[in-house]
C-alpha positions as CSV (number, residue, x, y, z in Angstrom):
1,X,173.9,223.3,158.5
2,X,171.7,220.1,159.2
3,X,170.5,218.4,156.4
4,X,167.2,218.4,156.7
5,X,165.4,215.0,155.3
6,X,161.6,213.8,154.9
7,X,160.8,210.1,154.8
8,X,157.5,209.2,153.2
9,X,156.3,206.0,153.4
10,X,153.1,204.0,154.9
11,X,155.0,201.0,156.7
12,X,155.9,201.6,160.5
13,X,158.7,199.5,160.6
14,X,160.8,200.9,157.9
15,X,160.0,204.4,159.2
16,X,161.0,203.9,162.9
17,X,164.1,201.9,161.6
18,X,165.1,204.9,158.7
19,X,164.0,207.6,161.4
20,X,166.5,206.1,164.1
21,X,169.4,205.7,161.7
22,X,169.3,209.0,159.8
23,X,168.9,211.0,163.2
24,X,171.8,209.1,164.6
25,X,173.5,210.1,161.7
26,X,172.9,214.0,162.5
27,X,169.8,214.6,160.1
28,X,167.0,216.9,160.7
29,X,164.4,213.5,160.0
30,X,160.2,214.3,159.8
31,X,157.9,211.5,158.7
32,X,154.9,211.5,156.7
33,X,152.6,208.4,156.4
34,X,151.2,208.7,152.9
35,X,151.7,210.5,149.5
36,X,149.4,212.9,149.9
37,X,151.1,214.2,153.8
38,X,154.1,213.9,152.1
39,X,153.7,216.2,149.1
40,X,152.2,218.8,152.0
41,X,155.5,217.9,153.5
42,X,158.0,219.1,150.5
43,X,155.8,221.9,149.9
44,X,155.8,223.1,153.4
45,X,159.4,222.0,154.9
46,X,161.4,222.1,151.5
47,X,163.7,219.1,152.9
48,X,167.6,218.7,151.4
49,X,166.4,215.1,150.8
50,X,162.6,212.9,150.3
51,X,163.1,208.8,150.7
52,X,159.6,208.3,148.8
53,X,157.9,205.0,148.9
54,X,156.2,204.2,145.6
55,X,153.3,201.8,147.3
56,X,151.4,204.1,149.3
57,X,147.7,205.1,150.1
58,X,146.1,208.2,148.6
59,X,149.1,209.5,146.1
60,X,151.5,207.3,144.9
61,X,155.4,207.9,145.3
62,X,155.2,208.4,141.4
63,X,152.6,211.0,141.5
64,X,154.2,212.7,144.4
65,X,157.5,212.4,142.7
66,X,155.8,214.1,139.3
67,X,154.2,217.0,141.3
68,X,157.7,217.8,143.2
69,X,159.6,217.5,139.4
70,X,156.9,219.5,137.9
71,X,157.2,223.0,140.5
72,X,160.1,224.9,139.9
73,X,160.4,225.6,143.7
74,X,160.9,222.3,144.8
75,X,163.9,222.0,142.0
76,X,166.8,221.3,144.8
77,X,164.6,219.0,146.7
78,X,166.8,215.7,145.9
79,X,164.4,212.5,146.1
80,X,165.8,208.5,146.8
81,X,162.7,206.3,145.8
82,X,162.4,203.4,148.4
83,X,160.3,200.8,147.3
84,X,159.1,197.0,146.9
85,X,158.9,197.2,143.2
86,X,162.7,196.5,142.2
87,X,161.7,195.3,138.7
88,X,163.9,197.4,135.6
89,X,161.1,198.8,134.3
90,X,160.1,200.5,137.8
91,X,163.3,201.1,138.1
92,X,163.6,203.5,134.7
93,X,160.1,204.9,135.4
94,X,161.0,206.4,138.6
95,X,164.4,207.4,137.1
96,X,162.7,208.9,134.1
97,X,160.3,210.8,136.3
98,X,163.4,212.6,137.9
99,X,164.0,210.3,141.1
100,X,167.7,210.9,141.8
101,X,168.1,207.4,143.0
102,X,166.1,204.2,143.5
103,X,167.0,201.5,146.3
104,X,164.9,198.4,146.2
105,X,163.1,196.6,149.3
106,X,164.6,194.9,151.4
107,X,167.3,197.2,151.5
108,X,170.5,197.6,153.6
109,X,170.3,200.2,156.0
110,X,174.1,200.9,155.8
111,X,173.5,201.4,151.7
112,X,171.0,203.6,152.5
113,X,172.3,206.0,154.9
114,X,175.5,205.7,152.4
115,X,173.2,206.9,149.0
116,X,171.5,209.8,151.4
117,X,175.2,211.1,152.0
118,X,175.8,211.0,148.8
119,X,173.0,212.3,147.4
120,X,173.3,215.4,150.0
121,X,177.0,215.7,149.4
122,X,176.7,216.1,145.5
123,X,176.0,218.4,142.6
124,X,172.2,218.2,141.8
């Protein structure tokens, strides 16, 4: 079966680029352009896999990521935080939210389609 994932995040580049790559890959990619569209999103699709932004209009990727950890339904939903704000401490607070992995901007998109594997591939 297709993994199916959801990218969240507000910059056009970085979603055409992630969009292309996972799709060539074999993923089942849709797109939402805020936090807000993308907590619809999980709630609706129930993707394998979010890449959340943290910097994002209307709900932060932290708030999204707290409302997804805090409904037992979405439990499965695994959830790579993709986002500017590499500092340690941003780092732990996503982590500490229940992010199952954080990748820092700029980011290589090789490492990237390597962690969603990964992520997909392993227990939860």
């Amino acid at each position: 079966m297709t993994s199916r994932v959801l990218i969240v995040d507000d910059e056009p580049n970085i979603v055409i680029s992630l969009e292309f790559l996972l799709k060539r890959e074999g993923f089942a990619v849709s797109v939402a352009r805020d936090g807000e569209e993308g907590l619809k999103a999980i709630r609706a699709q129930r993707p394998d896999l979010v890449i959340l932004d943290v910097m994002m209009p209307k709900l932060d990727g932290f708030a999204v990521l707290s409302e997804v950890r805090g409904d037992p339904d979405l439990a499965a939903v695994r959830i790579l935080m993709l986002t500017a704000k590499g500092r340690e401490a941003e780092q732990k607070k996503g982590l500490g939210l229940g992010a199952d992995a954080y990748m820092p901007k700029p980011f290589s998109t090789h490492e990237l389609v390597a962690k969603a594997k990964a992520l997909l591939a392993g227990p939860a």
